[in-house]
C-alpha positions as CSV (number, residue, x, y, z in Angstrom):
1,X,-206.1,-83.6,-77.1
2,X,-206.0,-83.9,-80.9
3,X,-205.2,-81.2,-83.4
4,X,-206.6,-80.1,-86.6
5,X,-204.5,-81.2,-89.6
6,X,-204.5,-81.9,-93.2
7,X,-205.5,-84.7,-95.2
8,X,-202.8,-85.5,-98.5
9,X,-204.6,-83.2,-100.6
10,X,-203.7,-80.1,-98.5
11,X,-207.2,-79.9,-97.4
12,X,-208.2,-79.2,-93.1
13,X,-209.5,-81.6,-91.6
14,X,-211.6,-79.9,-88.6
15,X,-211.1,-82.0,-85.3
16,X,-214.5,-81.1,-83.5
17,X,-212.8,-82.2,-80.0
18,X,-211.0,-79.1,-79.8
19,X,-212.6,-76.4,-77.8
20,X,-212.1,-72.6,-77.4
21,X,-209.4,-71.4,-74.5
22,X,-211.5,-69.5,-72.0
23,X,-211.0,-65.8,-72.2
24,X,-210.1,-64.6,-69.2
25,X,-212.5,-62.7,-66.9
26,X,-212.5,-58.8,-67.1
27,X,-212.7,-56.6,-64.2
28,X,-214.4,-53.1,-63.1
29,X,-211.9,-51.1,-60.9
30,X,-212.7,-47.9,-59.0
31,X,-209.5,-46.2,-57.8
32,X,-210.1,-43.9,-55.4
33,X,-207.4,-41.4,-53.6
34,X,-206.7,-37.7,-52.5
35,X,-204.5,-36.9,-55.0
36,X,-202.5,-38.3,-58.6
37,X,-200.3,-41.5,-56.7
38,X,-201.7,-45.0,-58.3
39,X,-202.1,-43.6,-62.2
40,X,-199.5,-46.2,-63.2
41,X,-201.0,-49.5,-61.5
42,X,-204.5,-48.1,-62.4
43,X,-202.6,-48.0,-66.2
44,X,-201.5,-51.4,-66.2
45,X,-204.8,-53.3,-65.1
46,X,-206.9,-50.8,-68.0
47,X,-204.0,-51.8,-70.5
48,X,-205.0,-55.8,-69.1
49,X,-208.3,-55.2,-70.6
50,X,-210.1,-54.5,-67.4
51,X,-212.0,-50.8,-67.3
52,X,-210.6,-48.5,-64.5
53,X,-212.2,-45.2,-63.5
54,X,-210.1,-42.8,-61.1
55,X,-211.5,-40.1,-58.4
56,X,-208.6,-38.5,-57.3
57,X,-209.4,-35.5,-54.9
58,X,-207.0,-32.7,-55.2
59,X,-206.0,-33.3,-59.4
60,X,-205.3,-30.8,-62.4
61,X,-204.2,-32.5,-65.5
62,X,-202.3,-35.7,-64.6
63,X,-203.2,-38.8,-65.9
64,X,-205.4,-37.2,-69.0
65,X,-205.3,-39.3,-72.0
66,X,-204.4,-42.2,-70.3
67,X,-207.0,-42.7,-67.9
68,X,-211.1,-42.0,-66.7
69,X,-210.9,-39.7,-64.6
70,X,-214.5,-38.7,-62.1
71,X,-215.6,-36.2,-59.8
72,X,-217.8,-38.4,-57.6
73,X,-217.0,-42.1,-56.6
74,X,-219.2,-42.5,-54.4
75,X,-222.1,-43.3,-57.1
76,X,-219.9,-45.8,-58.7
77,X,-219.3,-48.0,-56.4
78,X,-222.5,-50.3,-57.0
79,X,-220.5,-50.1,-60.9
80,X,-217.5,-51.4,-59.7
81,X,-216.6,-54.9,-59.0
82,X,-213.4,-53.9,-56.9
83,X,-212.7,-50.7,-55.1
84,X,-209.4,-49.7,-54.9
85,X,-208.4,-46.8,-51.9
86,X,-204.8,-46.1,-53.0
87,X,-203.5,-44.1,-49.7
88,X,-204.1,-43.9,-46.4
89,X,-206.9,-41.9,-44.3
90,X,-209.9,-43.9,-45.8
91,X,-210.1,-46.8,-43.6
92,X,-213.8,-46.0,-42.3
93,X,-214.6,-45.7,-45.8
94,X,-213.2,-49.2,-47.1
95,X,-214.0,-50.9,-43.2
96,X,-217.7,-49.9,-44.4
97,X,-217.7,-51.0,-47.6
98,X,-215.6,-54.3,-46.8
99,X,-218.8,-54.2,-43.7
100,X,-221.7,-54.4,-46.7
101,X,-220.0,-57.2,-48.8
102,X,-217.6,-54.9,-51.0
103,X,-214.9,-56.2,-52.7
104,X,-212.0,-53.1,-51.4
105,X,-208.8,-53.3,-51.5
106,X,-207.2,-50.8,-49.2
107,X,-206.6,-49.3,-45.8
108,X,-208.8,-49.9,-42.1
109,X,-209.0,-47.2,-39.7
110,X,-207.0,-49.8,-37.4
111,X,-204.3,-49.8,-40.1
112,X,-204.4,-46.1,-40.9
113,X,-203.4,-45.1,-37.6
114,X,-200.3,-47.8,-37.7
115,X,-199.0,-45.6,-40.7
116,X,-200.4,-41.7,-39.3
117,X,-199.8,-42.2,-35.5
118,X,-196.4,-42.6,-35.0
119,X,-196.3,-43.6,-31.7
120,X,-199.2,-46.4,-31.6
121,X,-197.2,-47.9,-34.4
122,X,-194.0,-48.4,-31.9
123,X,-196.5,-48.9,-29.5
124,X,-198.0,-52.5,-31.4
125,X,-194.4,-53.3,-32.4
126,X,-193.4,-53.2,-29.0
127,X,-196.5,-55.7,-27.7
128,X,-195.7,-57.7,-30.8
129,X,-192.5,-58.4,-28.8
130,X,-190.5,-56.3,-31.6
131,X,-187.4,-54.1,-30.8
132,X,-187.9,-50.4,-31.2
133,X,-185.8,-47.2,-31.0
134,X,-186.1,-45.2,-27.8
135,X,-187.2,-41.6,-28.4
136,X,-188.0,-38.5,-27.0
137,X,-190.9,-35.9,-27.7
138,X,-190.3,-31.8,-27.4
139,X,-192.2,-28.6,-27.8
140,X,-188.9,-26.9,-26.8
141,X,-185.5,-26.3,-28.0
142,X,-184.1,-25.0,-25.0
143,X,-184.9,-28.3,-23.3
144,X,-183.8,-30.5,-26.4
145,X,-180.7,-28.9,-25.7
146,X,-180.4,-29.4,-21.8
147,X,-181.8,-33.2,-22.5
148,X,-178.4,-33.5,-25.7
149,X,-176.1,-32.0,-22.8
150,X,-177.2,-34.6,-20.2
151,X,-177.6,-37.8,-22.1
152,X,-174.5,-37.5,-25.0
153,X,-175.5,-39.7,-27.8
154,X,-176.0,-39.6,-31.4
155,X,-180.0,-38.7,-32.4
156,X,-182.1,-38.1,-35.5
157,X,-183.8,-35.1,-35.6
158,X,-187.5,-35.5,-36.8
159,X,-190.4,-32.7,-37.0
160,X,-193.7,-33.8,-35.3
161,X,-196.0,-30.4,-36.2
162,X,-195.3,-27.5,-38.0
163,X,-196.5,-23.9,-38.2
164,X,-197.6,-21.9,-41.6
165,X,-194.6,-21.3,-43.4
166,X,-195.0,-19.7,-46.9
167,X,-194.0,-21.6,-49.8
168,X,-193.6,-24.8,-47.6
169,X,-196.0,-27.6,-46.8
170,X,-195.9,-29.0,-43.6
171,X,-194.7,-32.5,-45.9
172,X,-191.4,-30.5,-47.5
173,X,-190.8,-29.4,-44.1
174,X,-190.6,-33.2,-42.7
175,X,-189.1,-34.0,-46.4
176,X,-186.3,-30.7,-45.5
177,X,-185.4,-30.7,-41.9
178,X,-185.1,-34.4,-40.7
179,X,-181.6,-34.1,-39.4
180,X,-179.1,-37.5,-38.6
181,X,-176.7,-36.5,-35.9
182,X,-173.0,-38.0,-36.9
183,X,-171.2,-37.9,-33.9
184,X,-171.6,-40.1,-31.0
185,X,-171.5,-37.3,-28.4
186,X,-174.1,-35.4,-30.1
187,X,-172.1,-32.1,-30.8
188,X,-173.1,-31.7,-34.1
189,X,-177.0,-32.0,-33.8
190,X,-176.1,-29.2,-30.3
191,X,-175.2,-27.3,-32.1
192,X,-177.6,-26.8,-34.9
193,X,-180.1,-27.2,-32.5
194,X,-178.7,-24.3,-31.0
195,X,-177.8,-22.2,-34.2
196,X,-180.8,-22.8,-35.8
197,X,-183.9,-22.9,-32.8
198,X,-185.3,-19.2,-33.5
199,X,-185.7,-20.4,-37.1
200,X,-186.7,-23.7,-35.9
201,X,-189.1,-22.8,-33.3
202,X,-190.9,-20.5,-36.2
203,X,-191.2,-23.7,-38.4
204,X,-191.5,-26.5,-36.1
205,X,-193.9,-26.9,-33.4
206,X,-193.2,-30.2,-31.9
207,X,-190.7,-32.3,-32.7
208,X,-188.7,-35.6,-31.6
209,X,-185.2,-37.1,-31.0
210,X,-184.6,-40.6,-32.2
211,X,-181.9,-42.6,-30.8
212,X,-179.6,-43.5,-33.9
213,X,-178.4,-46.9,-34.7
214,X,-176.0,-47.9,-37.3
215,X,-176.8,-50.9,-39.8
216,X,-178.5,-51.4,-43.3
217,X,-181.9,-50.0,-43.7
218,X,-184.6,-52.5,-45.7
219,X,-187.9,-53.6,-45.9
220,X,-190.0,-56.2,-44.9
221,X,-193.4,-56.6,-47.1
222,X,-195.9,-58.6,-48.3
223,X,-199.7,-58.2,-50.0
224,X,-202.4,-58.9,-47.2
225,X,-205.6,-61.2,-49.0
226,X,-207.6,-59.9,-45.2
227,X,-207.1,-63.5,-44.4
228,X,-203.6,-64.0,-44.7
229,X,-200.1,-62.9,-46.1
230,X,-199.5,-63.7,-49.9
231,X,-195.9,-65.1,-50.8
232,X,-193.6,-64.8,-52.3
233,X,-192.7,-61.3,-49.8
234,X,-190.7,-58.4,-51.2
235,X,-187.1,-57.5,-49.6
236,X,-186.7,-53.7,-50.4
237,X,-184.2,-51.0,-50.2
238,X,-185.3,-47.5,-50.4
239,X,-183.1,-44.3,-51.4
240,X,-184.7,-41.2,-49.8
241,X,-182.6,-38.6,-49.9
242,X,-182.2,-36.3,-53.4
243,X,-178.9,-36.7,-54.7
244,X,-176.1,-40.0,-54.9
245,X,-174.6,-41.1,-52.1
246,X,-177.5,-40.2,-49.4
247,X,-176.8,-36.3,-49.9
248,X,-178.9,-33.7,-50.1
249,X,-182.4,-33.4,-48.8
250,X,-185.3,-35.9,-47.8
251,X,-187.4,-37.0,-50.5
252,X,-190.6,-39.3,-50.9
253,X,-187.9,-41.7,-52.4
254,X,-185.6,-41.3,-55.4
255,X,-185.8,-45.2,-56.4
256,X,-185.4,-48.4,-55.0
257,X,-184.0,-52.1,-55.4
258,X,-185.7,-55.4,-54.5
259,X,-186.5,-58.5,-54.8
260,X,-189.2,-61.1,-54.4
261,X,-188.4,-64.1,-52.1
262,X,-190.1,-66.7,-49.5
263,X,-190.7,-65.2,-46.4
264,X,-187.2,-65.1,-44.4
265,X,-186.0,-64.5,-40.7
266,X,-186.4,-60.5,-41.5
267,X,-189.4,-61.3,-42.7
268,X,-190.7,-63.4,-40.0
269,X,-189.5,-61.0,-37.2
270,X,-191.4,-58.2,-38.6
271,X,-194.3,-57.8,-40.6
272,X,-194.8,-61.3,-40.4
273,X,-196.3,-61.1,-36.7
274,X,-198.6,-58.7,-38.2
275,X,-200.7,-61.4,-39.8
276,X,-203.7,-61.5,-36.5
277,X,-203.9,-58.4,-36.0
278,X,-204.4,-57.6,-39.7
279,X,-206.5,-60.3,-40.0
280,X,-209.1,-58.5,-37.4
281,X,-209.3,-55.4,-39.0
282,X,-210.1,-56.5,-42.1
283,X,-206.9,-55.0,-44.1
284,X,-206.2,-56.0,-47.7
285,X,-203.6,-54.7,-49.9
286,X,-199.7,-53.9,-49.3
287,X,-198.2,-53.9,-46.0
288,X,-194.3,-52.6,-45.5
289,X,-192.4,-52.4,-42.0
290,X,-189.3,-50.3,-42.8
291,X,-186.4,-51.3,-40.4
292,X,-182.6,-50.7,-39.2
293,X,-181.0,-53.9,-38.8
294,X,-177.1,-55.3,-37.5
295,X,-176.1,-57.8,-35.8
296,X,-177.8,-56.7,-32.6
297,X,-181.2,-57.0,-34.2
298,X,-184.1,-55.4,-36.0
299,X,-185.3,-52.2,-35.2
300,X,-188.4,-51.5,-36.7
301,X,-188.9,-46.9,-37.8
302,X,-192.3,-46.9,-39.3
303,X,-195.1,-48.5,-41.1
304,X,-196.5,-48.2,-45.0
305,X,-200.2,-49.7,-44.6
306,X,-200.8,-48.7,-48.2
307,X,-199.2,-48.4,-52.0
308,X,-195.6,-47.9,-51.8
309,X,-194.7,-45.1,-54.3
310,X,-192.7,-45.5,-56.5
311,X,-192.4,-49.2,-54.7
312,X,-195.8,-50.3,-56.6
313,X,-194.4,-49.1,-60.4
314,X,-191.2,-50.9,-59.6
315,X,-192.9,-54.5,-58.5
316,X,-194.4,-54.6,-61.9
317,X,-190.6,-55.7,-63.2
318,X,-190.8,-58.2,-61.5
319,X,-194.3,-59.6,-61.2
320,X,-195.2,-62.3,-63.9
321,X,-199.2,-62.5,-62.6
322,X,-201.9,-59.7,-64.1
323,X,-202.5,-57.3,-61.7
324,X,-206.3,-56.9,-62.3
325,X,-206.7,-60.7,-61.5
326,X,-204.3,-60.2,-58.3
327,X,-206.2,-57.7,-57.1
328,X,-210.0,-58.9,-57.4
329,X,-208.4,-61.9,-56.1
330,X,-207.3,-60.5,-52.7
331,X,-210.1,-58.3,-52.5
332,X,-213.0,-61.0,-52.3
333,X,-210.3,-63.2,-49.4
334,X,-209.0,-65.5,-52.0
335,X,-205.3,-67.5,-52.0
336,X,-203.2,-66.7,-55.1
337,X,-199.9,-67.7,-55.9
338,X,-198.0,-64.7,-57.2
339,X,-195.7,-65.2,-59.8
340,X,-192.8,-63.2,-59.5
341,X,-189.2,-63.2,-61.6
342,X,-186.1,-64.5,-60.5
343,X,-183.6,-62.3,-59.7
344,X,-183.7,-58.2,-58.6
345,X,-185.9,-55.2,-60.0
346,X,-185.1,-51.5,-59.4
347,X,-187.0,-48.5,-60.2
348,X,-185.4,-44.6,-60.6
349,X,-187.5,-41.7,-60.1
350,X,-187.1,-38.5,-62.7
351,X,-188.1,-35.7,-62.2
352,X,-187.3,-31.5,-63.2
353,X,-187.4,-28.6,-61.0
354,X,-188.4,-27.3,-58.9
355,X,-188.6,-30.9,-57.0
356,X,-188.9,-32.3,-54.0
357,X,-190.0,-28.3,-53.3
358,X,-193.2,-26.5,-54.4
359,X,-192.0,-23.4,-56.3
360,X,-195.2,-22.2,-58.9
361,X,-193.1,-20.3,-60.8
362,X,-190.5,-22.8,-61.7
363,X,-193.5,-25.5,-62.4
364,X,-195.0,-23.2,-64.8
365,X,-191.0,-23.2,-66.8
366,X,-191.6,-26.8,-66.9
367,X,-195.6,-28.0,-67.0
368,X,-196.4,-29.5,-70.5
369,X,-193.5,-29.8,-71.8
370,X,-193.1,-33.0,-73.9
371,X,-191.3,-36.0,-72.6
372,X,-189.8,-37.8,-75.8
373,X,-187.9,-40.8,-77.0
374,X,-185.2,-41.8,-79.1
375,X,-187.0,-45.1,-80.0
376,X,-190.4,-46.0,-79.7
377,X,-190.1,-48.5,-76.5
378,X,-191.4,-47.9,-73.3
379,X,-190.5,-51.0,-71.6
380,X,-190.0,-50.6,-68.1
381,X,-192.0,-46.7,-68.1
382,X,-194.0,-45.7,-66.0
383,X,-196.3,-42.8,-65.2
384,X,-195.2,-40.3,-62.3
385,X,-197.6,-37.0,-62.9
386,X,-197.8,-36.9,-66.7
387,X,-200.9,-36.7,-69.4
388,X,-201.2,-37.0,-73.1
389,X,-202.1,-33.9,-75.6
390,X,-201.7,-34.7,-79.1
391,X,-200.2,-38.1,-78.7
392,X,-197.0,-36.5,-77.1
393,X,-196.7,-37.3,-73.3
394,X,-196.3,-34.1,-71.0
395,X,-195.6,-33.2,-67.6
396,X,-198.7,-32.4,-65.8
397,X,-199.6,-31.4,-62.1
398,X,-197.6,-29.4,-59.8
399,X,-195.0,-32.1,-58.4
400,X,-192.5,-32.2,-61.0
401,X,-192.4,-36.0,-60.0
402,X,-192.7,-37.1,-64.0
403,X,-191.7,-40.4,-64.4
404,X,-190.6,-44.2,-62.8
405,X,-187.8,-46.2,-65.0
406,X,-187.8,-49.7,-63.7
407,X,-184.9,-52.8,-65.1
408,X,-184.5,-56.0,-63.9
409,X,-182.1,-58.8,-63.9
410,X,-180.5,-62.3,-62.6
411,X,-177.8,-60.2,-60.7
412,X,-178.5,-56.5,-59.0
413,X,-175.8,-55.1,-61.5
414,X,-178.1,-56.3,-64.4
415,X,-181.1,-54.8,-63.0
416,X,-179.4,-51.4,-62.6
417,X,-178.2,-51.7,-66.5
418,X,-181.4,-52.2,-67.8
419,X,-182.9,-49.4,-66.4
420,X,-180.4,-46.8,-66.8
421,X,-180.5,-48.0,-70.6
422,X,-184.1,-47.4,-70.3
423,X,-183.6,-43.7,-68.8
424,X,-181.2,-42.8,-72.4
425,X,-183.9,-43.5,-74.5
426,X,-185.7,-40.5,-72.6
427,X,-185.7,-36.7,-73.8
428,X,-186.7,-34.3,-71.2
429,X,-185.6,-30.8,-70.9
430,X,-183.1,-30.8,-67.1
431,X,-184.2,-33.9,-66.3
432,X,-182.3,-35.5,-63.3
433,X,-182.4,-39.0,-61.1
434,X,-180.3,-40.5,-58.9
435,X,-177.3,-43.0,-60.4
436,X,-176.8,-44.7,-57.9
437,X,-179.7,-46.9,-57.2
438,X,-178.6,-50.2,-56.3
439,X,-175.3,-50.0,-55.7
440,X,-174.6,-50.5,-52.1
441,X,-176.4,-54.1,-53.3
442,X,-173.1,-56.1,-52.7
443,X,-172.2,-55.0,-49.4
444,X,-175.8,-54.7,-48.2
445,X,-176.1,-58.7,-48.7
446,X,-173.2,-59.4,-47.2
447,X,-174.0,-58.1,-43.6
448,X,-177.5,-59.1,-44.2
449,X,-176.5,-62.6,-45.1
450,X,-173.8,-62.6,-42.2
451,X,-176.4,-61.7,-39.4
452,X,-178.9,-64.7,-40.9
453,X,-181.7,-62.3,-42.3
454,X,-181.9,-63.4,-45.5
């Protein structure tokens, strides 16, 4: 095509073959969840130019300044061009929706109960021909104990139902008292079982023993369009526990490394044989199958048929492709070719006290205080439960879950650079993370590579 130019006076000469580039098409979002989770994404696509309004259910304070907040979305939805349900336990909403010609991204009730119900999860792995843990259900200690003394093994130790306990909701609870046994007779998990089942039995209604099986823990995951999976997938390792070196107790997750790739054998094995059975219920968004995996094989623990969190803040490092386009893209069935960066992304959670636990009185030391820094870059920030008063961003809500500090780079070692770079430019009063996000990286590869997973 030819360009305007000058003549040999200086003067433009208007070529009248040009023609304007397109503008690209803008976007009506409706987020819709139970309580402050997908502020950041919903961010991003209003900061693409798209408008965004958020119900979120059980909300204070987080997210004002940055985003619309309403207390009905129910009237809205006629307004919006794409409906977003950011959690799980709204499939019948977003199957009826999808039902009358909606454009939802989200959850089905078919998918809901892979991520609530436990055991109907294992129970589709297991026809999908997938290897899963054996396990054990108990409403009693006493015969928890008896079953420890007759089968001697190494378990994991995970609450089922719980009974009011003040202070405590019944997620801290599963967050606090998951328990890994470390010895392969199963003396250890005895005997706190046995030290600890008056307390326990207070606490804990039901719970279950897990068969434990060493290897490296990752995930398999993809975006779902309802008619097929969208590549590139995304390999992920997750850090759940509060302090470095898996110490400490069980968070949501303190951060995470990834990276984006062509679907592999992990891949393939997993949430890859998915892809029917998604297909008939109608799913569209993120789908995540969290295994254990050696050289024996993959053992799949549990599903995500939702967000990730903070797993959704940190694949912004490394997606190229506008996530408001993306998104109205998978929810009316259509292909897209993601474009993703080379190389790995990780993401660090921050937070203050009182978190992971739910103290009022410590939030109330810490709620609105301002979150500064040194230089004015926010590269790689994103929004845990925060709001804007006076320009100045401040913790808000009642999590103490304030902030998501991605990097990325070529190598993992890169990555993890960046973002702790990224985390010095912030000033928080007792602010704390995890340092060790990405570290295990080189070793991790190595057995992965080895067994022919990735």
């Amino acid at each position: 095509m030819a360009e305007n130019g000058k003549n040999g006076n200086g003067n433009l000469i208007e070529n009248k073959d040009l023609q304007p580039i397109p503008s690209k098409p803008k976007y009506k979002f409706l987020f819709i969840g139970w309580e402050a989770l997908s502020g950041d994404l919903a961010w991003k696509i209003k900061n693409e130019g798209h408008e965004v309004k958020c119900y979120i259910k059980n909300c204070t304070d987080e997210y004002d300044g940055f985003l619309e907040k309403v207390l009905e979305w129910k009237p809205l939805v006629d307004w919006a061009d794409v409906v977003v349900f950011d959690d799980v336990g709204f499939g019948k909403e977003a199957d009826a929706l999808r039902k009358n010609g909606k454009a939802v991204v989200g959850g089905s009730v078919y998918t809901d109960r892979l991520e609530e119900d436990r055991e109907f999860g294992q129970s589709e792995l297991r026809r999908l021909g997938m290897l899963t843990l054996p396990s054990w259900d108990f409403d009693d200690y006493d015969k928890a104990l008896q079953f420890i003394k007759e089968n001697p093994g190494r378990y994991v130790y995970k609450p089922s139902t719980f009974t009011s306990v003040n202070l405590f909701t019944s997620g801290d609870l599963k967050k606090g008292l998951l328990f890994t046994g470390k010895e392969e007779d199963g003396k250890d998990l005895y005997e706190i079982i046995e030290q600890n089942k008056k307390v326990l039995s207070r606490k804990v209604k039901q719970f279950q023993l897990q068969k434990y099986v060493n290897g490296v823990e990752v995930g398999a995951s993809a975006f779902f369009n309802g008619e097929k999976f969208i590549t590139p997938i995304l390999v992920a390792f997750e850090h759940k526990r509060l302090f470095p070196g898996e110490l400490g107790s069980m968070t949501g997750e303190m951060g995470t490394s990834m990276f984006w790739c062509e679907p592999n054998k992990l891949f393939k094995e997993t949430t890859g044989k998915m892809e029917e059975d998604l297909r008939k219920s109608g799913y569209v968004g993120y789908i995540d199958i969290n295994c254990m995996v050696n050289g024996r094989g993959i053992y799949p623990l549990e599903f995500t048929t939702r967000f990730g969190y903070p797993t959704i803040s940190i694949q912004q490092e490394g997606v190229l492709s506008e996530w408001g386009e993306f998104l109205h893209a998978i929810a009316n069935h259509q292909d897209y070719q993601l474009r993703t960066k080379r190389g790995f992304q990780i993401g660090v959670v921050c937070v203050v006290p009182p978190f992971p636990y739910h103290d009022h009185t410590q939030m109330e030391i810490y709620k609105d205080l301002s979150i500064l820094f040194k230089k004015p870059y926010l590269e790689g920030i994103h929004l845990g439960d925060i709001k804007i008063v006076d320009n100045i961003w401040r913790v808000a809500g009642n999590s103490a879950y304030v902030l998501i500090v991605t990097g990325g780079g070529f190598t993992m070692e890169e990555a993890r650079k960046q973002a702790y770079l990224r985390i010095e430019n912030i000033i928080l009063v007792n602010m704390f993370y995890r340092t060790d996000i990405g570290t295990a990286w080189g070793e991790e590869s190595d057995k992965l590579m080895t067994w022919g997973y990735i």
